[in-house]
C-alpha positions in Angstrom: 53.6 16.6 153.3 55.6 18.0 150.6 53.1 17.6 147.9 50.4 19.2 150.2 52.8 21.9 150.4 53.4 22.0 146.7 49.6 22.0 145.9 49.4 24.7 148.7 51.5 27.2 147.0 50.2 26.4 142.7 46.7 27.6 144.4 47.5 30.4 146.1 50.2 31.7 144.2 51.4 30.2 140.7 53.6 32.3 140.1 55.8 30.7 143.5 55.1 27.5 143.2 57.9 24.9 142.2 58.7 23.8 139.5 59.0 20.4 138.1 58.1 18.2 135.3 55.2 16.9 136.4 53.8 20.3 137.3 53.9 21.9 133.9 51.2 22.0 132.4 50.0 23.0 128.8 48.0 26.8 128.9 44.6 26.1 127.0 41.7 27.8 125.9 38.7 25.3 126.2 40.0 22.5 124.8 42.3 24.3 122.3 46.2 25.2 123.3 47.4 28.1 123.0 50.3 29.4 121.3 52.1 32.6 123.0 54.9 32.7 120.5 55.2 35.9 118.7 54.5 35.4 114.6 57.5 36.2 112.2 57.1 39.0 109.9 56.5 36.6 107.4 53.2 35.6 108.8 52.5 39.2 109.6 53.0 40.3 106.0 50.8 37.6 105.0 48.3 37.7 106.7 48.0 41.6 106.3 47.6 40.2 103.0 45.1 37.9 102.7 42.8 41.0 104.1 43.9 44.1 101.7 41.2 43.4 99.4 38.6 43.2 101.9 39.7 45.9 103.4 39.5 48.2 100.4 36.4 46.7 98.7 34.6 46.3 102.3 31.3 48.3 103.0 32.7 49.7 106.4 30.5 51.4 108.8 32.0 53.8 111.7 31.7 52.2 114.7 32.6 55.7 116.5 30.0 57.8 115.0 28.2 60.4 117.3 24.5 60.6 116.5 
């Protein structure tokens, strides 16, 4: 009864449901998981990077452009 209960309330409303160890589950995108940590500056800088110089030497075209 209590697990029908329990089922009951993760499918209508996750966000109520209780909590235990067995009901945690890992959030996925298809078969990958996904990682909602935020990224240190570090990784920010970096990353902004590893782009510059295709940024600068890229052959851009507006996306916005009003023909």
């Amino acid at each position: 009864m209590v697990q029908a209960i329990r089922n009951f309330f993760a499918v209508i409303a996750p966000s109520w449901a209780p909590r235990s160890a067995k009901f945690e589950e890992v959030h996925k995108l298809g078969a990958y998981p996904v990682d909602y940590s935020e990224p240190t500056q570090e990784e920010v800088d970096a990353a902004n990077a590893s782009c510059a110089e295709l940024f600068e030497t890229g052959n851009w075209v507006p996306v916005n452009r009003k023909s």
